[in-house]
NUFINU-600528 format. One line per field, with one value per atom (N, C-alpha, C): atom name; x, y, z. Coordinates in nm, 3 decimals. Each point is the difference from the previous one (the first is absolute). Layout:
residues N
volo: [CA|...]
east: [X|...]
north: [Y|...]
up: [Z|...]
***
This chain:
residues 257
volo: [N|CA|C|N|CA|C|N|CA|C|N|CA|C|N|CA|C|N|CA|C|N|CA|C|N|CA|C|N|CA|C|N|CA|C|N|CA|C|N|CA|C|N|CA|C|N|CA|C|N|CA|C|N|CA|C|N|CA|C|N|CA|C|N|CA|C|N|CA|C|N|CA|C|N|CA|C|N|CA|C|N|CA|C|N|CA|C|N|CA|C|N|CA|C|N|CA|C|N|CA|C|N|CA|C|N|CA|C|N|CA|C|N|CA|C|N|CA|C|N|CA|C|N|CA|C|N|CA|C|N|CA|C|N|CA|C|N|CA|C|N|CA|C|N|CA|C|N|CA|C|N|CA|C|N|CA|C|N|CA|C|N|CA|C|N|CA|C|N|CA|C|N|CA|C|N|CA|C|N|CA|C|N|CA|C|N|CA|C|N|CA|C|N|CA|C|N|CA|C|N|CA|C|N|CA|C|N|CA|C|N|CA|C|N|CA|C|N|CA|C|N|CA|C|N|CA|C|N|CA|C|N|CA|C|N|CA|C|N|CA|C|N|CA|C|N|CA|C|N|CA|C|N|CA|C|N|CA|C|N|CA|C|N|CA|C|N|CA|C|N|CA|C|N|CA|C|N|CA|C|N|CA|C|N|CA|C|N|CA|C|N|CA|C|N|CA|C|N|CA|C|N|CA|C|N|CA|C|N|CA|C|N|CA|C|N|CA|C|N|CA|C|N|CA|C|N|CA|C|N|CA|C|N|CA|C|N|CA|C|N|CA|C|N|CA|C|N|CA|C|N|CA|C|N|CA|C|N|CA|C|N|CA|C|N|CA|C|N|CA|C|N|CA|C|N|CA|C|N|CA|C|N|CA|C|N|CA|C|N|CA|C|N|CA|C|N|CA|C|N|CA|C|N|CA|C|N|CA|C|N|CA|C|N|CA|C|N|CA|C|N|CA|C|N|CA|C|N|CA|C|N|CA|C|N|CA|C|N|CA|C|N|CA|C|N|CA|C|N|CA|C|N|CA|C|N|CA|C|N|CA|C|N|CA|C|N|CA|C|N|CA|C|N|CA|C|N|CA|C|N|CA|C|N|CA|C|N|CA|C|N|CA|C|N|CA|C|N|CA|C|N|CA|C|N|CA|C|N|CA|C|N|CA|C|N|CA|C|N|CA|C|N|CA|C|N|CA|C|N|CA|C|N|CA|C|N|CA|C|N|CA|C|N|CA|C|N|CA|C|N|CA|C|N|CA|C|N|CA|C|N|CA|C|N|CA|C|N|CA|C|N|CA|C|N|CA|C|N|CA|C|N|CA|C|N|CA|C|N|CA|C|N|CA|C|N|CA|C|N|CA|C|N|CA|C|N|CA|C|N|CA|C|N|CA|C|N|CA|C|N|CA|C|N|CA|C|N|CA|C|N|CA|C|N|CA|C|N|CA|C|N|CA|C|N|CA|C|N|CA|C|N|CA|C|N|CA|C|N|CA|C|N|CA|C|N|CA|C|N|CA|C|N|CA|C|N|CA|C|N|CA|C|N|CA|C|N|CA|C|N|CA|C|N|CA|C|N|CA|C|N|CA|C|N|CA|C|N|CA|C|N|CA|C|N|CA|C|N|CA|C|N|CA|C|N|CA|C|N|CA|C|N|CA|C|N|CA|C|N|CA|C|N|CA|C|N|CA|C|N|CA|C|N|CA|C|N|CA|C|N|CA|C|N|CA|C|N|CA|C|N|CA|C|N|CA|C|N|CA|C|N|CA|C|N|CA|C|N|CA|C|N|CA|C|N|CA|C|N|CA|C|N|CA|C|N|CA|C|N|CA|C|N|CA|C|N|CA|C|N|CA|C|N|CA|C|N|CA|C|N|CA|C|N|CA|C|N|CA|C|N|CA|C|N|CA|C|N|CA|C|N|CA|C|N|CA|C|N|CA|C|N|CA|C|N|CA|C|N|CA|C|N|CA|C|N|CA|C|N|CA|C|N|CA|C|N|CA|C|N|CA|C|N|CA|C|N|CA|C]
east: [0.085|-0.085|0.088|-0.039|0.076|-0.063|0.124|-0.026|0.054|-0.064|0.112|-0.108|0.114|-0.061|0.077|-0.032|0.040|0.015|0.095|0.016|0.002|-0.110|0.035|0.020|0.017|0.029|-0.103|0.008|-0.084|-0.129|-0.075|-0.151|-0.070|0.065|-0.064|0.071|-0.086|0.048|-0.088|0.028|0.010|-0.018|-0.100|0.009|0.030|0.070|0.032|-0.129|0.019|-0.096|-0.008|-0.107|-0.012|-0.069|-0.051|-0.058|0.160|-0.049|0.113|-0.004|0.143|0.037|-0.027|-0.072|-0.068|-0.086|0.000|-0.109|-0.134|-0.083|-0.133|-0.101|-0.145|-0.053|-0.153|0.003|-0.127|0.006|-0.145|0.029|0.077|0.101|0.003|-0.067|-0.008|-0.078|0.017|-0.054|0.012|0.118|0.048|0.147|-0.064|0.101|-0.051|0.025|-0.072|-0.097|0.201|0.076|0.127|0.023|0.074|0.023|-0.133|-0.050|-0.126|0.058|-0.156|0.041|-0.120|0.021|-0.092|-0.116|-0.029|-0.171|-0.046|-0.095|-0.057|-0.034|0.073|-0.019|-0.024|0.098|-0.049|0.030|-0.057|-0.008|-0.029|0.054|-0.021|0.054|-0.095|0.066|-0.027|0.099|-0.020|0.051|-0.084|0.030|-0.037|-0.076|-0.006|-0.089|-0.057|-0.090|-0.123|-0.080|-0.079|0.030|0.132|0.055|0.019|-0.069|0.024|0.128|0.018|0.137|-0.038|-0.129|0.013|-0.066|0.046|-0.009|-0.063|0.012|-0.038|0.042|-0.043|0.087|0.044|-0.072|0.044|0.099|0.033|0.180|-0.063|0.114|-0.029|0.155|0.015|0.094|0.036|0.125|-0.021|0.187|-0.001|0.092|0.100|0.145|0.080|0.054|0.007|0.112|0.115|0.135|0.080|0.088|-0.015|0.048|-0.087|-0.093|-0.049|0.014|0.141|0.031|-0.072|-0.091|-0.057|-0.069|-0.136|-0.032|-0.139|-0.092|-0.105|-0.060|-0.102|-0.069|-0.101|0.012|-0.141|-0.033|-0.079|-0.084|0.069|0.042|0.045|-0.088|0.038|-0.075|0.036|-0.085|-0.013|-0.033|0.105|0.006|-0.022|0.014|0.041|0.090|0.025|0.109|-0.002|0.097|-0.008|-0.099|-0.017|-0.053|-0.134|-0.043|-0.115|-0.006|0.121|-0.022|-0.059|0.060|-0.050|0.021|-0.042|0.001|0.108|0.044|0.141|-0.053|0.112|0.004|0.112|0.025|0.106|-0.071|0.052|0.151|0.061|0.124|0.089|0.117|0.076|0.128|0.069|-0.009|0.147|-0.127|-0.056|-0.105|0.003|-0.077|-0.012|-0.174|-0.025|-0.121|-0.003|-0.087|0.001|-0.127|-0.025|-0.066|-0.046|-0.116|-0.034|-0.068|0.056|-0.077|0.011|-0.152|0.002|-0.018|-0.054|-0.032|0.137|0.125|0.136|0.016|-0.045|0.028|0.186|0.004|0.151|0.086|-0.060|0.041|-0.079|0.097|-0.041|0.054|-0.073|0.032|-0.072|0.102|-0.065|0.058|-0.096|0.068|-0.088|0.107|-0.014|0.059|-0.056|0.071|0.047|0.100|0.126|0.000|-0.051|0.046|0.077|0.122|0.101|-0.019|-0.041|-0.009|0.055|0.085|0.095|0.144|0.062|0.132|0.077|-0.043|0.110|0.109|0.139|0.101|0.086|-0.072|0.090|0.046|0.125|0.150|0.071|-0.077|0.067|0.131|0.032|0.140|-0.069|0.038|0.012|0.064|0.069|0.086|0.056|-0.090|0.021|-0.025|-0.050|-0.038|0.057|0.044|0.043|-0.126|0.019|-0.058|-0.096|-0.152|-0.069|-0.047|-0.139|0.039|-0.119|0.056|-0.075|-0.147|-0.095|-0.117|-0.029|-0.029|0.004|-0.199|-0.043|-0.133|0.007|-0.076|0.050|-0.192|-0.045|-0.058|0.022|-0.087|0.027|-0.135|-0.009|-0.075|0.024|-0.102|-0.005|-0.104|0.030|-0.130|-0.101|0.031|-0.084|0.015|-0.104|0.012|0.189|-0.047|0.123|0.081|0.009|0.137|0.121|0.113|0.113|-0.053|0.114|-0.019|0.115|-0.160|0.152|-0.045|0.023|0.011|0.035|0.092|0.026|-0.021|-0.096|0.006|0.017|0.033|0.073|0.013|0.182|0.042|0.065|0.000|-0.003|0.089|-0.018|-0.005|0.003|-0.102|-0.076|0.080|-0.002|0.079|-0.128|-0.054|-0.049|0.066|0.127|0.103|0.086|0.021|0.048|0.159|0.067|0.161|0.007|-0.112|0.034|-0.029|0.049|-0.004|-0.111|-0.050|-0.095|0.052|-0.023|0.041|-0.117|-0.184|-0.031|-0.004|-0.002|-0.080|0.105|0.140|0.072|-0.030|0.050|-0.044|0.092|-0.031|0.091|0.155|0.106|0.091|0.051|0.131|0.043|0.063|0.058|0.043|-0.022|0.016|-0.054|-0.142|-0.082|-0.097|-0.056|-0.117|-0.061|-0.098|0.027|-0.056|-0.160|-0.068|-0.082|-0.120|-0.088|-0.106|0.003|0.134|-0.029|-0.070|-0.067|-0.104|-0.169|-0.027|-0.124|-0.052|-0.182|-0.014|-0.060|0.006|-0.020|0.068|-0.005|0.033|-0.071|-0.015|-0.120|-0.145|-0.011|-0.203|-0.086|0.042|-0.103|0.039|0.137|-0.036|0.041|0.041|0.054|0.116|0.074|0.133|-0.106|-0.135|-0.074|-0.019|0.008|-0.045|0.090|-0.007|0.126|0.004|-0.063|0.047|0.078|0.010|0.143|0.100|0.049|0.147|0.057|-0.057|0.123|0.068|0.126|0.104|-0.015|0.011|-0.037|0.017|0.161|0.116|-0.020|0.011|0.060|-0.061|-0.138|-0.032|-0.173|-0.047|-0.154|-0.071|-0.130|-0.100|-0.059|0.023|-0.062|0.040|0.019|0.005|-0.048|-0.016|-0.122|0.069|0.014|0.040|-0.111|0.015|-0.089|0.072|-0.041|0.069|-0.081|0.029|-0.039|0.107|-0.052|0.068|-0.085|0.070|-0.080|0.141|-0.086|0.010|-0.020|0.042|-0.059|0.008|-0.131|-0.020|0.106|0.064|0.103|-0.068|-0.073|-0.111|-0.011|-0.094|-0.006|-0.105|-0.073|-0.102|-0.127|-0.073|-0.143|0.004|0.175|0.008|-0.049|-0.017|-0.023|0.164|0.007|0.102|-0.003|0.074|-0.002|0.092|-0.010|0.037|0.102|0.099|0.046|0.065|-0.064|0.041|0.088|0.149|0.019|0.138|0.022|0.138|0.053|0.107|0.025|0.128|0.045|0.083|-0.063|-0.141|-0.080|0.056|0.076|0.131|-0.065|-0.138|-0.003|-0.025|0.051|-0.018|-0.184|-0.044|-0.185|-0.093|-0.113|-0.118|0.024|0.017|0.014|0.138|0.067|0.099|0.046|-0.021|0.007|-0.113|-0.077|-0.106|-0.053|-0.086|-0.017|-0.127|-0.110|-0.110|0.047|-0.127|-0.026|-0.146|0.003|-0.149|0.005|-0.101|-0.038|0.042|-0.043|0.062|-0.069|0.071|-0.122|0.134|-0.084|0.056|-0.053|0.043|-0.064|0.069|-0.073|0.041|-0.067|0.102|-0.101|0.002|-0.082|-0.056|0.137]
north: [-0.119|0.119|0.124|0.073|0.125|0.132|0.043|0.075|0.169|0.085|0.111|0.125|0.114|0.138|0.040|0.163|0.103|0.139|0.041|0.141|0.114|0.067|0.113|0.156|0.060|0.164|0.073|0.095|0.110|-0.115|0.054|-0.072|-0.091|-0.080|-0.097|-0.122|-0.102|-0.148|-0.085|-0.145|-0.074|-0.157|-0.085|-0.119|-0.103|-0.042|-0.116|-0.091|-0.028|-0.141|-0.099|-0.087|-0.132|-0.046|-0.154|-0.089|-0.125|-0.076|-0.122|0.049|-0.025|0.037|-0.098|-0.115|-0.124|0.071|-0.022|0.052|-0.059|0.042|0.035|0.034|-0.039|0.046|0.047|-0.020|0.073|0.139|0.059|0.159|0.004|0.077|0.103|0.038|-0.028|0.020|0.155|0.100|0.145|-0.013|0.121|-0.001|0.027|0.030|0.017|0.155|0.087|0.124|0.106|-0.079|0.056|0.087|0.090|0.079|0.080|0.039|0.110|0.102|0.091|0.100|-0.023|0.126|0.004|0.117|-0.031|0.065|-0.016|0.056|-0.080|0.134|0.116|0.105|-0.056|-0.078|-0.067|-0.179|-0.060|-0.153|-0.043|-0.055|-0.065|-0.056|-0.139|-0.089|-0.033|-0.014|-0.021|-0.163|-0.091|-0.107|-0.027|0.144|-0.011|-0.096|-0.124|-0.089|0.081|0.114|0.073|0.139|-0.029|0.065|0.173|0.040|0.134|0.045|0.113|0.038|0.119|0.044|0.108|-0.068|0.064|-0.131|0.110|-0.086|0.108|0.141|0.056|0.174|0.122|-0.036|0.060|-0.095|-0.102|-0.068|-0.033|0.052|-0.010|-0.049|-0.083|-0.023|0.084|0.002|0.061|-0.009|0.025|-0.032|0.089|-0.031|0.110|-0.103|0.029|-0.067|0.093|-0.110|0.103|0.052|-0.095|0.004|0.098|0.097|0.070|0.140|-0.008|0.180|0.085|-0.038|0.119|-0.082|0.087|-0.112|0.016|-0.119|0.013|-0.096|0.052|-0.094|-0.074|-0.108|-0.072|-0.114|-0.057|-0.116|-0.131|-0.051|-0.141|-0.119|-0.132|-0.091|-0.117|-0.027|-0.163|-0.092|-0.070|-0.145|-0.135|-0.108|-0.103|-0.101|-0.084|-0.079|-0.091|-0.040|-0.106|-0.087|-0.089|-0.108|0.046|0.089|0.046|-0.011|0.001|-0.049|0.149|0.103|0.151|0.095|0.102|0.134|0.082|0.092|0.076|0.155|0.101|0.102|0.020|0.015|0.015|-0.075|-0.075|-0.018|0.096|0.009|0.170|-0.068|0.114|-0.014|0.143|0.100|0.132|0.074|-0.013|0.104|0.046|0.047|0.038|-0.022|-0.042|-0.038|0.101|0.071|0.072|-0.035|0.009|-0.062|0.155|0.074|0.122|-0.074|0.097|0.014|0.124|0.056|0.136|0.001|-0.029|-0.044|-0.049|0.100|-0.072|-0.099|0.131|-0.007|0.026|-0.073|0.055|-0.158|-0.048|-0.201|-0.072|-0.060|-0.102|-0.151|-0.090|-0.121|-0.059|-0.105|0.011|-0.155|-0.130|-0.129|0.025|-0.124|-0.029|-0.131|-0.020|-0.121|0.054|-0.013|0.021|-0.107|0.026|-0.149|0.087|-0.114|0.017|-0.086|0.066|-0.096|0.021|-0.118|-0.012|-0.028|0.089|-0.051|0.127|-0.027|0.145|-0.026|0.050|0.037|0.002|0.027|0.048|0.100|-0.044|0.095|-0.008|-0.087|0.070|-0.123|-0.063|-0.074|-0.196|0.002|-0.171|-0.089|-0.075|-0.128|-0.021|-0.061|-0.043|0.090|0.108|0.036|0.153|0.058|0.159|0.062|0.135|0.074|0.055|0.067|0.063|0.098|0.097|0.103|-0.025|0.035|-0.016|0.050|-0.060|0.026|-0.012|0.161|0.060|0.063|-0.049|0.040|0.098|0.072|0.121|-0.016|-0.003|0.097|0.072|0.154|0.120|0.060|0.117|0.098|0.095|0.110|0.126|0.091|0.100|0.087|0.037|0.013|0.035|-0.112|-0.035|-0.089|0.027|0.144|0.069|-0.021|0.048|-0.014|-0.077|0.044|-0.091|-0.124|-0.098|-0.033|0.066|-0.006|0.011|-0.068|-0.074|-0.134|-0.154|-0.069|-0.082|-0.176|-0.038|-0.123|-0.148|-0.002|-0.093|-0.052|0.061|-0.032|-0.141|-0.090|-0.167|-0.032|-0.080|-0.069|-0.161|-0.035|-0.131|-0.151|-0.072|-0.118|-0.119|-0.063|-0.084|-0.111|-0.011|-0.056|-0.086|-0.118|-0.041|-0.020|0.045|0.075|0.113|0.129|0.096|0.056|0.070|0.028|0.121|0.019|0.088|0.074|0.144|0.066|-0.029|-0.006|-0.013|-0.150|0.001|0.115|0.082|0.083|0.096|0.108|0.120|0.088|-0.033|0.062|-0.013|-0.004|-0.048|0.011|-0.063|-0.067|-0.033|-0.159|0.018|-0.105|-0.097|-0.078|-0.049|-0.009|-0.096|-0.011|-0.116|-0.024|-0.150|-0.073|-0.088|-0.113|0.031|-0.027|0.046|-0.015|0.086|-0.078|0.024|0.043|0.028|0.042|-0.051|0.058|0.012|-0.075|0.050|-0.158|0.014|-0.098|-0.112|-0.003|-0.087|-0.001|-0.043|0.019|-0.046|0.043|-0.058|-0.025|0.100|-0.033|0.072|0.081|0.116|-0.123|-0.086|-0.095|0.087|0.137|0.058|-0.058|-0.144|-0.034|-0.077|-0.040|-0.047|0.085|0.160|0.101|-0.040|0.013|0.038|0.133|0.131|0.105|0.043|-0.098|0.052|-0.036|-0.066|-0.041|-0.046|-0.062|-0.044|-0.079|0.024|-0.129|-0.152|-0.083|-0.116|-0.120|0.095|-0.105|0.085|-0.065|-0.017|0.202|0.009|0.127|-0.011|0.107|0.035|0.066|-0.038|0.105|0.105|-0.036|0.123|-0.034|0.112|-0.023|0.055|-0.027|0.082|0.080|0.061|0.105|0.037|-0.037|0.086|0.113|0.104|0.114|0.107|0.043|0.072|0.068|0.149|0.104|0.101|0.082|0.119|0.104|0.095|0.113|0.124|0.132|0.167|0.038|0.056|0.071|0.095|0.003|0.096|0.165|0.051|0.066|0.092|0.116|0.095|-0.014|0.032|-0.025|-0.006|-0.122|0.018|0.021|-0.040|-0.057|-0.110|-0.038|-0.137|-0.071|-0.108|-0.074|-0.075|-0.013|-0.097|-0.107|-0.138|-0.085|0.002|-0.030|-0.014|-0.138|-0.074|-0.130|0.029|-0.019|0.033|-0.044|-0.012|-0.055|0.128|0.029|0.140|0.071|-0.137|0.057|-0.068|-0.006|-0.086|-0.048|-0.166|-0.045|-0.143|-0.066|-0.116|-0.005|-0.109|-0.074|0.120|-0.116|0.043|-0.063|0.001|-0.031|-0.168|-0.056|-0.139|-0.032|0.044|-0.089|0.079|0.054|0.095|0.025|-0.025|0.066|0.001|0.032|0.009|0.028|0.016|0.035|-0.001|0.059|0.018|-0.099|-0.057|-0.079|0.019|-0.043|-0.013|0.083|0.166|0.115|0.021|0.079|0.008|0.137|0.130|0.079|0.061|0.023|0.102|0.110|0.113|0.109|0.034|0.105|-0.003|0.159|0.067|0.135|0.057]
up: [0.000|0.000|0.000|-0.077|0.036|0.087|0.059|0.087|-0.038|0.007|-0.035|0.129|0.011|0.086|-0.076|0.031|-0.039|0.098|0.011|0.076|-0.117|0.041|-0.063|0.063|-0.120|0.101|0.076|0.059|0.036|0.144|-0.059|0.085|-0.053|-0.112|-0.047|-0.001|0.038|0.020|-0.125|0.042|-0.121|0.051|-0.008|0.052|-0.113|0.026|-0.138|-0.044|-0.089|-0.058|0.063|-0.026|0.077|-0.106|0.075|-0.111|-0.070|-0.036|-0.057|-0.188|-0.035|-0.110|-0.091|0.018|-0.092|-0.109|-0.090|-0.155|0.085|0.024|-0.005|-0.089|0.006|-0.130|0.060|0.102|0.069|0.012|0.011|0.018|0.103|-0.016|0.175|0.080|0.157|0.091|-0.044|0.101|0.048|0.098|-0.003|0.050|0.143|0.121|0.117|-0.035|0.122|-0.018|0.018|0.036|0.002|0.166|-0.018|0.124|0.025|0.121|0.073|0.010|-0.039|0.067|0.092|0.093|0.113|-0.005|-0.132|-0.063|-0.138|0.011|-0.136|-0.103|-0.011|-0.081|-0.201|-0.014|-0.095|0.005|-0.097|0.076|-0.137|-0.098|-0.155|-0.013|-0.088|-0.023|-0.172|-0.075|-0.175|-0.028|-0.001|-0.058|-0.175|-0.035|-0.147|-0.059|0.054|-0.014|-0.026|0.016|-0.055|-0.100|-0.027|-0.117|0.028|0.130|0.071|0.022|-0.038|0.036|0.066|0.119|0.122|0.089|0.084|0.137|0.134|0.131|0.120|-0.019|0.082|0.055|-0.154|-0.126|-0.123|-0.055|0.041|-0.058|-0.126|-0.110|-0.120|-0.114|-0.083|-0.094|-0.105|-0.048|-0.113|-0.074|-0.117|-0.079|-0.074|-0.007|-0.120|-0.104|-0.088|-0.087|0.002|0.039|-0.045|-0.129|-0.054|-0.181|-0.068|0.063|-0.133|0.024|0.100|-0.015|0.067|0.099|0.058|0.163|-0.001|0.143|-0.011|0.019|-0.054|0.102|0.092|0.104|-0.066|-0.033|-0.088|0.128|-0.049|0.096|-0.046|0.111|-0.020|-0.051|-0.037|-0.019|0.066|0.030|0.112|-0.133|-0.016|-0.076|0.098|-0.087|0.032|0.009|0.091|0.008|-0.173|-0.006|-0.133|-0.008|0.125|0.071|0.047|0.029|0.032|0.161|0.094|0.102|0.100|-0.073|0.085|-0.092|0.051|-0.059|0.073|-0.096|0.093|-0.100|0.057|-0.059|-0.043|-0.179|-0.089|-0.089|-0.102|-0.036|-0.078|0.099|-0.090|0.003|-0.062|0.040|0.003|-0.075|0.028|0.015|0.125|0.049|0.145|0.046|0.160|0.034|0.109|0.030|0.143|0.046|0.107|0.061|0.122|0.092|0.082|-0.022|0.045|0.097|0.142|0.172|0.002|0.006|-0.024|0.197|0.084|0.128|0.062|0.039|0.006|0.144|0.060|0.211|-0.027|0.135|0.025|-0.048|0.041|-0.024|-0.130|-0.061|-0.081|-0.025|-0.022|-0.027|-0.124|-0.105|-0.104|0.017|-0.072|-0.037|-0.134|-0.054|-0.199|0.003|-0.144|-0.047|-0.148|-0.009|-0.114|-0.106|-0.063|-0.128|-0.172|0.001|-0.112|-0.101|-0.075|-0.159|-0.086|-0.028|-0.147|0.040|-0.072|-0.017|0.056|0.153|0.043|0.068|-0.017|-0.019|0.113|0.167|0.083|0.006|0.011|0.067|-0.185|-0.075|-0.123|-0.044|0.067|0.029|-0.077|-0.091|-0.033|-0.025|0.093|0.015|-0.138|-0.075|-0.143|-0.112|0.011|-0.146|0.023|0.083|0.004|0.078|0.013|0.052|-0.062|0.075|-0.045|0.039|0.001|0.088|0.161|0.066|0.151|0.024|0.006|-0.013|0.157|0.022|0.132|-0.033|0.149|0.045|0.127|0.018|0.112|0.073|0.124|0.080|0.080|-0.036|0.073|0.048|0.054|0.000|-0.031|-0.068|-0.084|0.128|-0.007|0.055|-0.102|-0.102|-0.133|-0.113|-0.090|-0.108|-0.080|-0.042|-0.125|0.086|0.135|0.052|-0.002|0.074|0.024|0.121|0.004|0.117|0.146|0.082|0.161|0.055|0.030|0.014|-0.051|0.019|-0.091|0.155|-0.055|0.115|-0.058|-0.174|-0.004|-0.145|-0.027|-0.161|0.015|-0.108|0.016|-0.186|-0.010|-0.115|0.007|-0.117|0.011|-0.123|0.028|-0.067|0.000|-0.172|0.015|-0.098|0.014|-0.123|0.151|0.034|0.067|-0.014|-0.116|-0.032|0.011|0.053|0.050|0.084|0.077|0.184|0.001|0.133|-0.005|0.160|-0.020|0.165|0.097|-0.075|0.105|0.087|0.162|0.064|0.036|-0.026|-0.006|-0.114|0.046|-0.060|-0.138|-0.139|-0.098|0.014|-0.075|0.017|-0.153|0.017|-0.129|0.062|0.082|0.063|0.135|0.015|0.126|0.044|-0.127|-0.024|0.054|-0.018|0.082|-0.109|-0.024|-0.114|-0.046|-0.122|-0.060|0.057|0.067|0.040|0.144|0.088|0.121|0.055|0.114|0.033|-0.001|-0.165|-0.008|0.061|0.007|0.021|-0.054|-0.127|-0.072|-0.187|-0.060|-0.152|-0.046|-0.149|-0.127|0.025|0.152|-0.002|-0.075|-0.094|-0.099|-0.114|-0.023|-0.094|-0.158|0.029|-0.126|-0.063|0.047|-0.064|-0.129|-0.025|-0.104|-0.069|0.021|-0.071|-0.135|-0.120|-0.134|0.022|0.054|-0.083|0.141|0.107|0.138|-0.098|-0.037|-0.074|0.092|0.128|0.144|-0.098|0.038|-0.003|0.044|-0.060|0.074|0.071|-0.002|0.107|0.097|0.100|0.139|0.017|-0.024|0.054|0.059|0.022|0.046|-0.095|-0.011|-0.060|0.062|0.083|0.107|0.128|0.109|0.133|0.072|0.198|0.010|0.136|0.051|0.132|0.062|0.122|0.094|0.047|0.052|0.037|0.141|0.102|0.065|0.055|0.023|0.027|0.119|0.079|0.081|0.033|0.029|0.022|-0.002|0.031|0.037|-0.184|0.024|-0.086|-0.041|-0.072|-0.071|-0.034|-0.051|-0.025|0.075|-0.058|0.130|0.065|0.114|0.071|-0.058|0.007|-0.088|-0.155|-0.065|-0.108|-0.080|-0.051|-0.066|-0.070|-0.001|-0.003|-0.137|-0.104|-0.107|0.015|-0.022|0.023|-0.156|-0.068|-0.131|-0.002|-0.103|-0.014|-0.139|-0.043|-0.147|0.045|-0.201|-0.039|0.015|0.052|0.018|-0.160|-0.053|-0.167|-0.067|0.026|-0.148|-0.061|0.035|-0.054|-0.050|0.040|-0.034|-0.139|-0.053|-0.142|-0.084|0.045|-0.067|0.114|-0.013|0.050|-0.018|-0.099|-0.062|0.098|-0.037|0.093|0.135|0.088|0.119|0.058|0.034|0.087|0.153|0.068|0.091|0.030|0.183|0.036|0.114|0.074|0.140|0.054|0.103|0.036|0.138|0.050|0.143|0.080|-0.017|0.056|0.100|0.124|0.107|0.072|0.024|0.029|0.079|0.112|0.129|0.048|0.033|0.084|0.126|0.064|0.140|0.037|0.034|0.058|0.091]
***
């Protein structure tokens, strides 16, 4: 089984994954509700199974591409697994997905489930065939959609090629990486390595993998701000949609007064 934590900076923590790393083909339970806060200012939960993307307290989704030169908030889409086993939100790849809590409080806690589809890359580094480039995933918070981020609670890069290393559950790096797949808790349950238009590789790799993730901490923000959550490739570096992609599922995010 694998085990991984994470320390991160400032006021935000990080509980590692659980669950056994065996291929699975059942849905995913719901993740556990993650870290508390101690009120219920906002309280949502998006499993996407009714295809909604606004939830309790105003929480609402929404989308950039970043390949088209500018920034453009459009509405996301909730697809499906290959397999039909759940519904998630994506499939993208060189985009940003933001997670609006217009209802901040001073505390927040957010759990997700992370799933990687295709043929991603890592730390960039391959045993046998040379190098490629490091396909790095970042969450942050923004105070505003357009904005920058200030806040950064956690840049990674992901490996589903079992000859190339992946940093998480460490933050990105180049070296001193941990084997493909660390961490998450299961592989191939969306069943996209059947997809033809993933292009997975079909030695010794994954079609997909799945991460659970929970995080908390102080609102960054100014008082009675609202908080954006930013899910994104931060050098819009993966391959395509077909062979690189990614979603978000089983989100559940709280704030407190």
């Amino acid at each position: 089984m694998f085990a991984a934590a994470l320390v991160l900076a400032a006021c935000s923590e990080s509980t590692g994954p659980d669950g056994s790393p065996d291929t699975r083909y059942a849905k995913p339970a719901p993740p556990p509700t993650g870290p508390s806060v101690a009120g219920t200012l906002t309280n949502a939960t998006y499993t996407f199974e009714d295809l909604s993307i606004t939830g309790a307290s105003g929480t609402s989704w929404a989308i950039d591409d970043l390949e088209d030169g500018g920034f453009s908030a459009a509405a996301p889409s909730v697809v499906s697994a290959w397999n039909n086993s759940t519904r998630f939100l994506g499939r993208i790849d060189n985009h940003a997905l933001f997670l609006i809590v217009p209802n901040a409080g001073s505390e927040w806690s957010l759990a997700f489930d992370l799933y990687i589809i295709g043929s991603w890359d890592g730390q960039g580094q391959q045993a046998q065939q040379g190098s490629f480039g490091q396909d790095i995933w970042r969450l942050g918070i923004r105070c505003t959609i357009s904005g920058g981020l200030v806040q950064d609670i956690l840049t990674t890069d992901f490996s589903n090629q079992l000859t190339v290393q992946q940093s998480y559950p460490m933050t990105a790096r180049k070296t001193g990486g941990n084997r493909a797949g660390e961490g998450s808790y299961g592989q191939d349950l969306l069943g996209f390595r059947n997809d033809p238009s993933v292009h997975t590789p079909q030695f010794r790799s994954f079609g997909d993998t799945e991460y659970h993730m929970s995080f908390s901490g102080t609102n960054p923000c100014a008082p009675g701000q609202g908080m954006i959550f930013s899910f994104i490739v931060p050098d819009a570096g993966l391959q395509s949609n077909y062979d690189e992609s990614w979603g978000v599922d089983n989100v559940v995010i709280k704030t407190d007064a």
